[in-house]
C-alpha positions as CSV (number, residue, x, y, z in Angstrom):
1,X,24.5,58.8,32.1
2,X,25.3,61.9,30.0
3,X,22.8,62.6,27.3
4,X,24.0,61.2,24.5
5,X,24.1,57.9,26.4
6,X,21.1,58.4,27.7
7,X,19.2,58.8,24.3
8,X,20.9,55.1,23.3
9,X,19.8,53.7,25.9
10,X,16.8,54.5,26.5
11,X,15.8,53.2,22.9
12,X,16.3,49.8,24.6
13,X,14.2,50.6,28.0
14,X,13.5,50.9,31.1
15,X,17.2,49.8,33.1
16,X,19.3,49.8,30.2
17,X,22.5,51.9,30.4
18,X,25.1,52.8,27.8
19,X,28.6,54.0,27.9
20,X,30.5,55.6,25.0
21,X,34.0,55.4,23.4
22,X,36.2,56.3,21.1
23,X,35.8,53.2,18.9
24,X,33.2,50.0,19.1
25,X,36.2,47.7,19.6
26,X,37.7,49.6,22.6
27,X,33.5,49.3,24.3
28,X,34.1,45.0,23.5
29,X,37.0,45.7,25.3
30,X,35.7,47.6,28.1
31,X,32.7,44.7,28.3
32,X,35.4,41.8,28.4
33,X,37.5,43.1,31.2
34,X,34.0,44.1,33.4
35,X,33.3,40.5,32.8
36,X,36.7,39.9,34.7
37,X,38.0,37.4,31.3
38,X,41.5,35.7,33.0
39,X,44.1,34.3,30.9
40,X,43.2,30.8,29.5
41,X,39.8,31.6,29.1
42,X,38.3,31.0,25.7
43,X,35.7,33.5,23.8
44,X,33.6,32.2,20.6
45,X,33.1,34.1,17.7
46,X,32.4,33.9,14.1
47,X,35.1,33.1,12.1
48,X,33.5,35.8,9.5
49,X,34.6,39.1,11.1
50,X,36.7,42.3,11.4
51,X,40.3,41.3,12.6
52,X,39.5,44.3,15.6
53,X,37.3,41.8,17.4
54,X,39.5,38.9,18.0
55,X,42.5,41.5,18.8
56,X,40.1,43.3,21.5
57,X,39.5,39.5,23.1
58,X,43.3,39.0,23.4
59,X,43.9,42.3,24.9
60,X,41.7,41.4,27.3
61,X,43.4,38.3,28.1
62,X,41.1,35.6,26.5
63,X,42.0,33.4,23.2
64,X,39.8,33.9,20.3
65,X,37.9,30.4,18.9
66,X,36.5,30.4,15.8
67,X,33.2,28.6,15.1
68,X,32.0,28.9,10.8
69,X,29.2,30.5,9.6
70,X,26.1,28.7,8.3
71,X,26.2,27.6,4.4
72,X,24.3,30.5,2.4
73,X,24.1,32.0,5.5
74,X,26.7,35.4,7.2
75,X,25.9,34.4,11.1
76,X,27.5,32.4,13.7
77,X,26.4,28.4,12.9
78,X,24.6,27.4,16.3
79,X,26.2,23.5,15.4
80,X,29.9,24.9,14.9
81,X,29.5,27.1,18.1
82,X,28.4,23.5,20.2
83,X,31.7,22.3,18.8
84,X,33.9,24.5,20.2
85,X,32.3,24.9,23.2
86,X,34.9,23.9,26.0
87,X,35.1,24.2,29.9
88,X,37.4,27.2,29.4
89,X,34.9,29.3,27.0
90,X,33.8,31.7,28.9
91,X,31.7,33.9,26.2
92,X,30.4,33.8,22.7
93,X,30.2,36.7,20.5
94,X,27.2,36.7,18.3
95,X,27.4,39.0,15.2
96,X,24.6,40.2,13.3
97,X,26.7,40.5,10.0
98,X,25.3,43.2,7.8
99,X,22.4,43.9,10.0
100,X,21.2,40.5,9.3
101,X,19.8,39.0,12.8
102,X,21.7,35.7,14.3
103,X,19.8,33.0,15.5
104,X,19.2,34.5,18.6
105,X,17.0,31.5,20.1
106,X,18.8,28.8,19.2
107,X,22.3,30.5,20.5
108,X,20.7,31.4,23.7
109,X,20.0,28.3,24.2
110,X,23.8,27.0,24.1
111,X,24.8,29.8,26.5
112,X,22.2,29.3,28.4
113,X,23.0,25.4,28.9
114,X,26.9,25.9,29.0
115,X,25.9,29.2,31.9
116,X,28.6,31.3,29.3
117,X,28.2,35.0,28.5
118,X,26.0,36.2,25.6
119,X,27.5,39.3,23.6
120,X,26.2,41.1,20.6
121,X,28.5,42.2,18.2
122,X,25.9,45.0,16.7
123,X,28.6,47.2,14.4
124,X,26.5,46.2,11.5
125,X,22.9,47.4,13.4
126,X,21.1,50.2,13.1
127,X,19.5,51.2,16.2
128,X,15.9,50.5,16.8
129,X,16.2,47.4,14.4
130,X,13.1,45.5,15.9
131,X,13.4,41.4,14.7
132,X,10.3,39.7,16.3
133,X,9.5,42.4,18.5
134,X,13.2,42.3,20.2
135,X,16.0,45.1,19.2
136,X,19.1,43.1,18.6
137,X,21.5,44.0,20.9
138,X,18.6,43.5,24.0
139,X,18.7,39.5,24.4
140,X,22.3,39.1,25.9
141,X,24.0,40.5,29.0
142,X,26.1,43.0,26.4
143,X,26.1,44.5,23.5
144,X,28.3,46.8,21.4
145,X,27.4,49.4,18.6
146,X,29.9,50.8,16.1
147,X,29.7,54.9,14.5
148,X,32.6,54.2,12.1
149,X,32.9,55.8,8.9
150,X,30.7,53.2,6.8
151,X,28.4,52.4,9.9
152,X,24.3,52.7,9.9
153,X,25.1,56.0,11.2
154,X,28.7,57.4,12.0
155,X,30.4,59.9,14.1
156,X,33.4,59.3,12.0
157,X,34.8,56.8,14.8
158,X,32.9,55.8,17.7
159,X,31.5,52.8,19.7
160,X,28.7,52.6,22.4
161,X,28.4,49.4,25.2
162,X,24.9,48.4,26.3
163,X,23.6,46.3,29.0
164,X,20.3,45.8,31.5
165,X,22.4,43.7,33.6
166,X,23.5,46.2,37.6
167,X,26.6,44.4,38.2
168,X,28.2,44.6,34.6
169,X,26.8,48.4,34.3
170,X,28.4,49.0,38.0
171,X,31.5,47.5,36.3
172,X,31.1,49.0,33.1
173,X,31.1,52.6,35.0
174,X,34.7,52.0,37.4
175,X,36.1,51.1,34.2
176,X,34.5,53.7,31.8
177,X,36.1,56.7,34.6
178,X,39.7,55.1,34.4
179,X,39.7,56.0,30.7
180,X,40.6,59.1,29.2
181,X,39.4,61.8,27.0
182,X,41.3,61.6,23.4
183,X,44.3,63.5,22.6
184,X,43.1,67.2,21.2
185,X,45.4,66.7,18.0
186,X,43.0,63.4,17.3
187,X,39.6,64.8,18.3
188,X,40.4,68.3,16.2
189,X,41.8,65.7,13.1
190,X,38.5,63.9,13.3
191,X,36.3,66.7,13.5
192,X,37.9,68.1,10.3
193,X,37.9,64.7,8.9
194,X,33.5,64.4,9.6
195,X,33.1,68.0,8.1
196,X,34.9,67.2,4.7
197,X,33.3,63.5,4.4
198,X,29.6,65.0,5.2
199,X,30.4,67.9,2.7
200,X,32.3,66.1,0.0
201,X,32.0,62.0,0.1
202,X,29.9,60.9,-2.5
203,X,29.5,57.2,-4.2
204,X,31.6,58.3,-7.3
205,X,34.6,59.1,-5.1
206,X,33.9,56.2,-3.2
207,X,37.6,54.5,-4.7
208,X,39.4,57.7,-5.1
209,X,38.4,58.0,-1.1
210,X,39.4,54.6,0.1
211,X,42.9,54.8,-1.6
212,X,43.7,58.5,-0.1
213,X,42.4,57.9,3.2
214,X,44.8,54.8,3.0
215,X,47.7,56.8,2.2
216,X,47.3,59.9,4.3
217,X,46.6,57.3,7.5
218,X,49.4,55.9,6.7
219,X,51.4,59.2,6.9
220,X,49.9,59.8,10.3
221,X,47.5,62.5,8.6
222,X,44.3,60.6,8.8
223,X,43.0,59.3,11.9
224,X,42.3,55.9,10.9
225,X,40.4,52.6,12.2
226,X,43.4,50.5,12.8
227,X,47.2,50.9,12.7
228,X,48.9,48.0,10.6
229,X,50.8,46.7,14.1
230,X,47.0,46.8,15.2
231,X,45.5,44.8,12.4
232,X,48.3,42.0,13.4
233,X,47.5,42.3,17.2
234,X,49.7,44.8,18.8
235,X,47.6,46.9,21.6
236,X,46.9,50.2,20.2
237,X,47.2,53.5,22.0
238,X,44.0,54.5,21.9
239,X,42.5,51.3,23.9
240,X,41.5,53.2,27.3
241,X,39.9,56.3,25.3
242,X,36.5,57.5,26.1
243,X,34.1,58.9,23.6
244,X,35.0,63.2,22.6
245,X,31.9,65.6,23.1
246,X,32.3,66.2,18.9
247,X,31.5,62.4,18.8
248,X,28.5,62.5,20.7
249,X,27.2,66.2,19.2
250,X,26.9,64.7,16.0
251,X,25.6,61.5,16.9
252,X,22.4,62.7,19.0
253,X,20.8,64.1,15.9
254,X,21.4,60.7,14.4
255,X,19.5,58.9,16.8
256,X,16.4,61.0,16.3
257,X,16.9,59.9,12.6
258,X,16.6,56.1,12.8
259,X,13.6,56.0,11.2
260,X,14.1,57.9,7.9
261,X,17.3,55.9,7.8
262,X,15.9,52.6,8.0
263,X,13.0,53.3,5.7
264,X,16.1,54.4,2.8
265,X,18.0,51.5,3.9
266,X,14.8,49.0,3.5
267,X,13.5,51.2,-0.1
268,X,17.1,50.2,-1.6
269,X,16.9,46.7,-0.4
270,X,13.8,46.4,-2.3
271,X,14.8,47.7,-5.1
272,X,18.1,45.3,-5.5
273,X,15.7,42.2,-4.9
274,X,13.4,43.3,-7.3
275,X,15.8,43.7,-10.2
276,X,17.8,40.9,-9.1
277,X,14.5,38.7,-8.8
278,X,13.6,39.7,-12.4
279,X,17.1,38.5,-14.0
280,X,16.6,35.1,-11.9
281,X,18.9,35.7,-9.3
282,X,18.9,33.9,-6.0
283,X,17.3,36.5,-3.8
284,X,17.3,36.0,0.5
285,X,13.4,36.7,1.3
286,X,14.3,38.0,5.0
287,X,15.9,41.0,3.4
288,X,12.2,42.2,2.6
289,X,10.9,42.1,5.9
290,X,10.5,45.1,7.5
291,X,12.2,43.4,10.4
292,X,15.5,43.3,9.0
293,X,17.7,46.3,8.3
294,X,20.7,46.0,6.6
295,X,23.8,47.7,6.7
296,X,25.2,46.7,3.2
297,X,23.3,44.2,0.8
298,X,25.2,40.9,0.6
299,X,26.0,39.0,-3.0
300,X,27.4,36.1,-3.9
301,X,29.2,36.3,-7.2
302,X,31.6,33.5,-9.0
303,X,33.7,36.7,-10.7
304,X,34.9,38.9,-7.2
305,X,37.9,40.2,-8.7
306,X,36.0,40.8,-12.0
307,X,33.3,43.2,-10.3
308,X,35.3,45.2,-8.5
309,X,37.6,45.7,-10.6
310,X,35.0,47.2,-13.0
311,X,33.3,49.1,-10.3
312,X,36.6,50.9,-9.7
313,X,37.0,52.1,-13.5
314,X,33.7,52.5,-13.8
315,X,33.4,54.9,-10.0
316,X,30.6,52.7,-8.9
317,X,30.4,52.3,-5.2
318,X,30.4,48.7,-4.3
319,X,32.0,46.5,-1.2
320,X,34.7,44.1,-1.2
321,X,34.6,43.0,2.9
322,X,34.7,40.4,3.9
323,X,37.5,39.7,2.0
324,X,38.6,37.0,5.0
325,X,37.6,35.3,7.9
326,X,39.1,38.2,9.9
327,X,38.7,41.1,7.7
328,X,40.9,42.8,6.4
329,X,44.4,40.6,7.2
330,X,45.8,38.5,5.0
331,X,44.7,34.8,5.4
332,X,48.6,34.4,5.5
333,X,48.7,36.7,8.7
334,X,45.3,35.0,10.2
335,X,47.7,32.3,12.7
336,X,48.8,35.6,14.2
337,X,44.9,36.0,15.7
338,X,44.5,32.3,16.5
339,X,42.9,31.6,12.9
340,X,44.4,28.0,11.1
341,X,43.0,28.1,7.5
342,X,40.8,26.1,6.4
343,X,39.1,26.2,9.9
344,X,35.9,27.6,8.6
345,X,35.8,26.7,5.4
346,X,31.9,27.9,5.0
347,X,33.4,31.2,6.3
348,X,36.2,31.4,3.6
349,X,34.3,30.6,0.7
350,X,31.8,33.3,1.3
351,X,34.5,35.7,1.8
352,X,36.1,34.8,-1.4
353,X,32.7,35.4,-3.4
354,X,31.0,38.0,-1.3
355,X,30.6,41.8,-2.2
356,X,28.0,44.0,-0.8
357,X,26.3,47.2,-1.9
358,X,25.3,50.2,-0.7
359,X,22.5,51.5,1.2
360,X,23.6,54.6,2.7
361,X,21.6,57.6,2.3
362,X,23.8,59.3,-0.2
363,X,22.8,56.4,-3.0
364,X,20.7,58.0,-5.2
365,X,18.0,56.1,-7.1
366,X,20.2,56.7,-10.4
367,X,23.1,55.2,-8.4
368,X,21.1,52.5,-7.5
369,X,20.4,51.5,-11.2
370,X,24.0,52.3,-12.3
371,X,25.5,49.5,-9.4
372,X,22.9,47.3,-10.4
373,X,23.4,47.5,-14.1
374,X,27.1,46.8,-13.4
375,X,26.5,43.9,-11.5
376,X,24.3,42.3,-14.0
377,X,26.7,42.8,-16.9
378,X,29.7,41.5,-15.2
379,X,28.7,39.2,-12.0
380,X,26.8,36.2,-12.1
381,X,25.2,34.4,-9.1
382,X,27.4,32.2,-7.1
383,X,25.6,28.7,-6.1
384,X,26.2,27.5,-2.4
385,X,28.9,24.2,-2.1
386,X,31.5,22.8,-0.4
């Protein structure tokens, strides 16, 4: 392993080995087709996701099947999984959505008794995150990390594959040396791209930012996370790219860094429960464990539009996503992936009322009290039904 690969793994232990590359849903796809996935085969995952994970199952040549969510809940529902279990599924996907652990045990179990692959979908984990003793992304034969632009940490794009297991890292390592280096014109774009988001990205531009990126990707100037033919399942060019030496420079220091950016990550998730607490808000207790990291804080609000709408004139930082079952394509488009509405219904209401604030380390305590004094003059807490 090269060093930067070496670092990640060995945060896991003894026999682990990682492989890098250029995005985290190019390393799902690396792990599906080491896992030798054949058409007809089925692969279970949440129907709560990014539209990139579903699209890197059918590249490999499996069909996406959605199980919901659990009510009040933003992980995989062990009793939806059971249902679509089949004699073609051949793996489940298990994400930890926001850095929130999945029931680990209880789907373990269900692989374990239907002998299917285990993967961890770990785009929303911070490295090191240590639930019950056990880093997520340790009890399954794969897992997959993502170092996109509003990741725990980033490398502007960037995914990493892990596994203990020889035979898939034996695997892993024929496929990882048939891929190839990115083009120069996208690893020098990105490079420029990381220098002007580290020196100039802040919360207050956070709207400003999503729009121009938006439009300068879609003039080819921006190297972006997904093409629109991508988002609607058409292969992308860059499937079979490995990770760029910029990619991994900048991510090394990072990894060193865990700490201080799970301690920022855990003092803002404090302080959103507390204030929330005090104006009778539902609040999740888990979040307060030191045992859970999150990526972005998660909130249920009956006015969606409402908020966001008034965070965008008001250049407040907050989250819209999931805005779908399989983020960010219309629920119109979602029979392209494999998705019937209404399917997950658990999954669909939560994206409907769900947005999620920041933690990064560029929130500021004052920007902290500004989102939250937004949210409590213009959201109010959405109870769980169906």
């Amino acid at each position: 392993m090269l060093p930067y690969e070496a670092n990640f793994a060995a945060v896991f232990g003894e026999g682990y080995q990682a492989f890098s590359f250029w995005k985290a849903r190019i390393a799902l796809y690396a792990i599906l087709k080491a896992l030798d996935l054949k058409n007809g085969d089925e692969v279970i995952l949440p129907g709560y996701t990014c539209v990139v994970v579903p699209n890197a199952v059918q590249y490999a040549g499996a069909t996406p099947i959605y199980a919901d969510i659990a009510l009040g809940d933003y992980n995989l529902d062990p009793a939806s999984v059971q249902q679509c279990i089949t004699p073609r599924t051949r793996a489940i996907i298990v994400q930890h959505t926001y850095g929130i652990p999945a029931d680990m045990d209880a789907l373990r179990a269900l692989a374990d008794q239907h002998q299917v692959y285990l993967i961890e979908d770990c785009a929303h984990v911070l490295l090191d995150s240590p639930p019950r003793g056990r880093l997520l992304g340790s009890a399954s034969i794969a897992a997959f990390f993502s170092f996109q632009w509003s990741k725990p940490y980033t490398t502007g794009l960037g995914g990493m594959a892990v596994t203990h297991d020889k035979e898939l890292a034996r695997r892993l390592t024929a496929i990882h040396k048939t891929f190839c280096e990115p083009p120069v014109r996208h690893r020098i774009q990105l490079q420029i791209q990381y220098m002007l988001y580290r020196r100039f990205f802040g919360p207050r531009l956070y709207w400003f930012a999503q729009q121009l990126l938006h439009t300068l990707s879609q003039l080819g100037l921006f190297v972006g996370s997904s093409s629109t033919a991508e988002l609607t399942g058409a292969m992308p060019t860059d499937i079979h790219w490995r990770m760029s030496s910029f990619q991994k420079a900048v991510g090394m220091p990072q990894i060193r860094a865990v700490g201080d950016n799970a301690e920022r990550r855990q003092h803002l998730t404090r302080y959103y429960a507390d204030v929330l607490q005090r104006h009778a808000w539902p609040v999740e207790e888990s979040f307060n464990s030191k045992d859970v990291i999150l990526l972005r804080y998660p909130l249920q609000v009956t006015e969606k539009r409402q908020v966001l709408e008034a965070a965008r004139r008001s250049h407040i930082e907050i989250g819209s996503w999931f805005e779908t079952p399989l983020h960010p394509l219309p629920l119109s488009d979602h029979p392209l992936i494999k998705y019937q509405p209404g399917s997950c219904p658990v999954a669909e209401q939560t994206a409907a009322h769900v947005i999620n604030l920041p933690l990064h380390e560029r929130i500021s305590q004052p920007d902290a009290e500004r989102i939250m004094r937004l949210v409590l003059s213009q959201a109010s807490p959405m109870s769980n039904h169906l």
